[in-house]
N, C-alpha and C positions, 0 to 999 in steps of 0.2 A: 643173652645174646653172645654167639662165639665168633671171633673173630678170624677172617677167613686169611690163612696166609700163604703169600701169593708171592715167588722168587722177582727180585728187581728186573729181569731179565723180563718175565712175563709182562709184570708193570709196565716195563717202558714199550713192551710193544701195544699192548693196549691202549695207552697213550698216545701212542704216534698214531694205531689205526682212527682213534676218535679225532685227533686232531684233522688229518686227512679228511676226515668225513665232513666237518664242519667246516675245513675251506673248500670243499666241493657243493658241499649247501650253501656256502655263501655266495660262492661263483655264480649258481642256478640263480640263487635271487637277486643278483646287482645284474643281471642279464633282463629278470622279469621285469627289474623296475626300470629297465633303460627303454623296453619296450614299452609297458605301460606308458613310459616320457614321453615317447614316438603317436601312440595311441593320441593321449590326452593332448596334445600339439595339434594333431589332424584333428578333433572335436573341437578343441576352440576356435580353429579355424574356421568348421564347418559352421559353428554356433555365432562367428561373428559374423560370414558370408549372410547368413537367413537374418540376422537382426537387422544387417543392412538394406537386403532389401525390401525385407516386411517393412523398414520403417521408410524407405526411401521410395517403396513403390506410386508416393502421391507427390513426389518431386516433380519438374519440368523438364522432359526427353522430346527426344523431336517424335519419341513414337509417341509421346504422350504431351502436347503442350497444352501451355495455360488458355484456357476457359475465352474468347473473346470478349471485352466488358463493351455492350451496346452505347454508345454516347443519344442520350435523347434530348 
């Protein structure tokens, strides 16, 4: 295996370009995951909205009231 030699000068610019690249990918993904944030917020809204009323649709509404009990 021979090893490849490569002036400081080049180094350090190869360096600086990989660094740049990786705080630009990391910008991209603290972006996706603030969205994804945004996302999963409006779903567990949406999922607690449906739980509520699937579970509350047998509650007492004036559109809906309770049953009259016959006294006999």
């Amino acid at each position: 295996m021979t090893m490849e030699k490569v002036s400081q000068e080049e180094m350090l610019a190869q360096f600086q370009e990989r660094l740049q690249n990786i705080v630009s990918e990391n910008q991209k993904l603290a972006a996706k995951i603030k969205e994804n944030e945004v996302t999963a917020f409006k779903l567990q809204g949406a999922i607690e909205t449906l739980q509520y009323y699937g579970t509350g649709s047998e509650e007492e509404t004036m559109s809906n009231p309770p049953e009259e009990e016959s006294e006999e």
